[in-house]
C-alpha positions in Angstrom: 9.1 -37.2 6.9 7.3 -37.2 4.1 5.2 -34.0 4.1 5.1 -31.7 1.6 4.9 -28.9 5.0 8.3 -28.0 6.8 8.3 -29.4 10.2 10.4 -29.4 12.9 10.5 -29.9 16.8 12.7 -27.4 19.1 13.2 -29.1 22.8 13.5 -26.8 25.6 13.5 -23.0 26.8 16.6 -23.0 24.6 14.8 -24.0 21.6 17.1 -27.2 20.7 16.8 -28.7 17.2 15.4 -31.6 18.1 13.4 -32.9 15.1 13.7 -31.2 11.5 12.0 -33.2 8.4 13.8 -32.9 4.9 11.8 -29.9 3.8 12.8 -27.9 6.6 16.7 -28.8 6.4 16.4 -27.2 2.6 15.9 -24.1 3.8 19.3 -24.6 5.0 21.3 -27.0 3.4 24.9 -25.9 4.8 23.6 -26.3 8.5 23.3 -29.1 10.8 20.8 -27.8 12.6 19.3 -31.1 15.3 21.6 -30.3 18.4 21.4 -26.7 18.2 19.6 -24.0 19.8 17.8 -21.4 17.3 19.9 -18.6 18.4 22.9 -20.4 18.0 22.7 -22.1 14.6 20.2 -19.1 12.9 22.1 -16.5 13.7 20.4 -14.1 11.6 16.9 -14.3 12.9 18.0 -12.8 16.3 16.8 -9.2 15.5 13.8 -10.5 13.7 11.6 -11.4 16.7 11.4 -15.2 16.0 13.4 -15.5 19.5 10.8 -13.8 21.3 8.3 -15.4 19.2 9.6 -18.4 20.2 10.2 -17.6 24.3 6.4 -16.3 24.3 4.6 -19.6 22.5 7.4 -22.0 25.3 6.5 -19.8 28.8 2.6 -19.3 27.8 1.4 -21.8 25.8 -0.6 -19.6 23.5 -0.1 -20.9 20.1 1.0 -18.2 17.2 0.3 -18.3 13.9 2.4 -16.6 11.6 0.7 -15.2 7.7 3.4 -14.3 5.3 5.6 -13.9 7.8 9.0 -12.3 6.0 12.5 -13.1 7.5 16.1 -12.6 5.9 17.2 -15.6 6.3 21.5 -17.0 4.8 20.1 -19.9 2.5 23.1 -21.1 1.5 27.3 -20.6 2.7 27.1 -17.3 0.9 26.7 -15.1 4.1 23.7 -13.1 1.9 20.6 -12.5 3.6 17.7 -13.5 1.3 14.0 -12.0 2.0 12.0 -15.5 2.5 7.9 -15.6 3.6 6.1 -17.7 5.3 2.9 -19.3 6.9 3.5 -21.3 10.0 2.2 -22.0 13.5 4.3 -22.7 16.4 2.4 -24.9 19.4 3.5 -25.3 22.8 4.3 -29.1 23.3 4.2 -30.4 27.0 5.6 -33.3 29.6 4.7 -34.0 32.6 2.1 -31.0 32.9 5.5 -28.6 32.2 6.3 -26.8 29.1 8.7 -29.1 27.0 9.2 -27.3 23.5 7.4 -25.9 20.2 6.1 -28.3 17.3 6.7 -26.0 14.3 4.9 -26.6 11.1 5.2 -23.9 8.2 5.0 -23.5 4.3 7.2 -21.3 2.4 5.2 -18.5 0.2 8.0 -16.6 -0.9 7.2 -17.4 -4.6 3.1 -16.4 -3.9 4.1 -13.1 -1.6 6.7 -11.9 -4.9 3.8 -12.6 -7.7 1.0 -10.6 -5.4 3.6 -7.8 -5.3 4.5 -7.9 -9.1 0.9 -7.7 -9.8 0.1 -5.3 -7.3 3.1 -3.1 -8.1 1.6 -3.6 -12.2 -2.1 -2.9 -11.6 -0.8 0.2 -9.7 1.7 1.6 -12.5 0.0 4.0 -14.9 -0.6 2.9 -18.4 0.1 0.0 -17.5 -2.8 -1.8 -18.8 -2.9 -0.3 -22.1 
């Protein structure tokens, strides 16, 4: 509970909130996520691929790992979709020899990926140096 990582446990082919530490739940404050599919409460992540993501890591075990990963994700009631990044890893958890869920453990980079790209965008901008 008290990682600095967000963590969280989705139950099932569904992908049921099953577990979600604090860090996680700040991504989205205004949701009660444990008790709710992915799909259902994260609406916005549908036509993103995590789904699929998620569907592929449950049915073949193979373990993804995600590098600055960027999702639009609805941080707060506002209904605005705010570019987010991350690094995270989603395992294949199993029970009785059968596929059971995904252990999820990520770090948001938003903040890193935005001051690479200022720089970047900087260092590439004529006259910029002098």
């Amino acid at each position: 509970m008290q990682a600095p990582a967000m963590i969280c446990i989705l139950r099932g082919p569904e992908h049921t909130f099953e577990f979600v530490n604090p860090v996680y739940q700040q991504i989205f404050p205004h949701r009660e996520l444990v008790g709710h599919p992915v799909a259902e409460i994260l609406p916005e992540i549908k036509d993103q691929g995590i789904v699929e993501l998620l569907d592929k890591v449950y049915q073949t075990g193979e373990t993804f790992n995600g590098n600055e990963l960027k999702l639009q994700l609805e941080r707060d009631a506002s209904k605005q979709l705010r570019d987010s990044y991350f690094n995270f890893i989603y395992q294949q958890f199993r029970e009785k020899d059968q596929p059971a869920g995904i252990m999820v453990f990520a770090f948001e980079v938003t903040d890193l990926v935005l001051a690479r790209q200022a720089l970047e965008q900087l260092r590439d901008t004529p006259n910029a140096a002098q």
